[in-house]
DRENDO-1510 file (C-alpha; in Angstrom, 1 decimal, always signed):
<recs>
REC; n; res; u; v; w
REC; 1; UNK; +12.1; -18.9; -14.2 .
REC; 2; UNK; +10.9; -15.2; -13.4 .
REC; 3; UNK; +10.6; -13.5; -16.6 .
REC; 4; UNK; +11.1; -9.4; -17.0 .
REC; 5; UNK; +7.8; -8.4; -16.8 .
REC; 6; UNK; +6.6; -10.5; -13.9 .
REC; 7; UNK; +9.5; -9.5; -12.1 .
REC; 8; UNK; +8.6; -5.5; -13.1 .
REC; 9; UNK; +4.8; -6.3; -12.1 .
REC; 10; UNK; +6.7; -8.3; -8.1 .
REC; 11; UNK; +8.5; -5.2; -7.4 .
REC; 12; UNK; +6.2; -2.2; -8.4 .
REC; 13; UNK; +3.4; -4.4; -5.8 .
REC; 14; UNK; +6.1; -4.8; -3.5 .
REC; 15; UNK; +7.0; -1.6; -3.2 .
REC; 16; UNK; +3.1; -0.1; -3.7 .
REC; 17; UNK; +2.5; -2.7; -1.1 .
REC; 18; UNK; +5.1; -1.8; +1.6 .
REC; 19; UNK; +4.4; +1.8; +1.1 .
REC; 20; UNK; +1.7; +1.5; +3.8 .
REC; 21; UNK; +4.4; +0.6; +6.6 .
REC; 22; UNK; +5.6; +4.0; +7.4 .
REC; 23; UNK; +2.1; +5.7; +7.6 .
REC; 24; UNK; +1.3; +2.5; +10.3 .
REC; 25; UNK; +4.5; +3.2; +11.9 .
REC; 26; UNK; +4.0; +6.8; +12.1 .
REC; 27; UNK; +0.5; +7.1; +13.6 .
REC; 28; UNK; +1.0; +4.6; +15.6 .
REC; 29; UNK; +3.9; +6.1; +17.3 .
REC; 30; UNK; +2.3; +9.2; +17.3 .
REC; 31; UNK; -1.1; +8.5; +17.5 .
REC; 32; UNK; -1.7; +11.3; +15.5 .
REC; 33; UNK; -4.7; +10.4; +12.8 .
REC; 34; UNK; -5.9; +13.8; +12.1 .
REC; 35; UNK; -3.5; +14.0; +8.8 .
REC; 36; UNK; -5.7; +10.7; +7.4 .
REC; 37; UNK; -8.3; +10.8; +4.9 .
REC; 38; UNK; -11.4; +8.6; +6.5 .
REC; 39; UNK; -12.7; +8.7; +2.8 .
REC; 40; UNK; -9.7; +8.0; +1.1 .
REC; 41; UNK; -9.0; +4.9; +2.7 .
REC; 42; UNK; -12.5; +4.0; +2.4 .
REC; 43; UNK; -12.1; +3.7; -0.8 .
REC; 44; UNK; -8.8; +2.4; -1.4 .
REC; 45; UNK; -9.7; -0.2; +0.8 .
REC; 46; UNK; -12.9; -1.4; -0.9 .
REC; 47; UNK; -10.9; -1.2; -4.3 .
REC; 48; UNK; -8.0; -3.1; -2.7 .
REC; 49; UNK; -10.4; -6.1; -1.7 .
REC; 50; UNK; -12.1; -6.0; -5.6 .
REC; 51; UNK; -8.2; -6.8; -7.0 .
REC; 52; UNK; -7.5; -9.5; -4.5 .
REC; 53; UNK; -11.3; -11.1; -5.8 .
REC; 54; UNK; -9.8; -10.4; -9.0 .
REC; 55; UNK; -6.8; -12.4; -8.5 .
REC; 56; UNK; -8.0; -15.2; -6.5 .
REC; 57; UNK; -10.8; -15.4; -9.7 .
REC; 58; UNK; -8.1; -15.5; -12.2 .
REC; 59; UNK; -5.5; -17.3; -10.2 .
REC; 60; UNK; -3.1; -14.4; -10.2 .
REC; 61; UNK; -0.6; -15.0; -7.4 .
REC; 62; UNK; +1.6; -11.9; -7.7 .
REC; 63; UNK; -2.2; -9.9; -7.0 .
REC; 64; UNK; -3.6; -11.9; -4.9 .
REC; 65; UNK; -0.5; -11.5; -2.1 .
REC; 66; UNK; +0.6; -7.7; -3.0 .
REC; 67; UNK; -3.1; -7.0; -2.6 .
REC; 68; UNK; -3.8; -9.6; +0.7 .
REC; 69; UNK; -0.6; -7.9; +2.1 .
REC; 70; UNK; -2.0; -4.3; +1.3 .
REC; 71; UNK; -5.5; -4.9; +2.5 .
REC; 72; UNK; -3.5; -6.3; +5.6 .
REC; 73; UNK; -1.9; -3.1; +6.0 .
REC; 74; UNK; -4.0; +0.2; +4.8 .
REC; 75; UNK; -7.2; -1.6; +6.6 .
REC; 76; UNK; -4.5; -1.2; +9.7 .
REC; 77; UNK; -4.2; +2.3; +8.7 .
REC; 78; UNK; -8.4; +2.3; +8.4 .
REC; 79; UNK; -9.4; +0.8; +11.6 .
REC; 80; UNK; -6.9; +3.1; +13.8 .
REC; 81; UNK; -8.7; +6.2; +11.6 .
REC; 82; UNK; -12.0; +5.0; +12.6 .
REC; 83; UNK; -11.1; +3.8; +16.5 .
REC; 84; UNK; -9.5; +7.5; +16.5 .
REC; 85; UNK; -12.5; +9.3; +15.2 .
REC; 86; UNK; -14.4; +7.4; +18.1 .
REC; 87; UNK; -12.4; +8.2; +21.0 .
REC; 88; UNK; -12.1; +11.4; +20.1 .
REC; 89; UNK; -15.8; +11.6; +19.7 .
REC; 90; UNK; -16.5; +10.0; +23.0 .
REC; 91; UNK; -13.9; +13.1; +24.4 .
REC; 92; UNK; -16.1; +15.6; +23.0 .
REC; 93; UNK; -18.5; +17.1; +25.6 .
REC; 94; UNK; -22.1; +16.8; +25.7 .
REC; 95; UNK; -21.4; +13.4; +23.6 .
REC; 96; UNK; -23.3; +10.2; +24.8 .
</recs>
C-alpha cells in the first residue's frame, strides 16, 4: 500500500517529470531553439543523471524512473539545442 508521502513524492516527479513534454513538443513543431538555454540544460542534465546514480545507489524506485524518464526527455530537449546550434552554424557564411 502507497502511503501519503510516497504518493506526494510519485506526483510532484510525475508532474516535474512530464513538464519537459510541451517544451519537446513545441520546438519540435516549431523548430524554433533560439528561446533554449544551451547552459541551462547542461546543467540540469548532468544534475539529472547524479539523482538517478543516486537512486539506483540507494535503491529508490520513485527517483530512479522520474529521473530516467526526465533525463529521457530534457536530454531530448539538449540534443535538438545542440544539433540546432550546428546547423545553424554550418548556415553561417565563411563557416567551414
Amino acid at each position: 500500500m502507497v502511503n501519503s508521502v510516497d504518493l506526494l513524492g510519485s506526483v510532484g516527479a510525475m508532474l516535474t517529470t512530464i513538464a519537459f513534454i510541451p517544451q519537446i513538443a513545441l520546438a519540435w513543431r516549431s523548430d524554433y531553439f533560439s528561446g533554449i538555454s544551451l547552459p541551462m540544460y547542461l546543467i540540469f542534465v548532468t544534475g539529472v543523471a547524479f539523482w538517478l546514480a543516486f537512486g539506483i545507489f540507494a535503491d529508490i524506485m520513485p527517483t530512479i524512473v522520474a529521473n530516467a524518464v526526465t533525463l529521457l526527455l530534457a536530454g531530448s530537449v539538449l540534443v535538438l539545442k545542440i544539433r540546432d546550434l550546428r546547423r545553424r552554424v554550418a548556415a553561417t557564411p565563411g563557416s567551414p
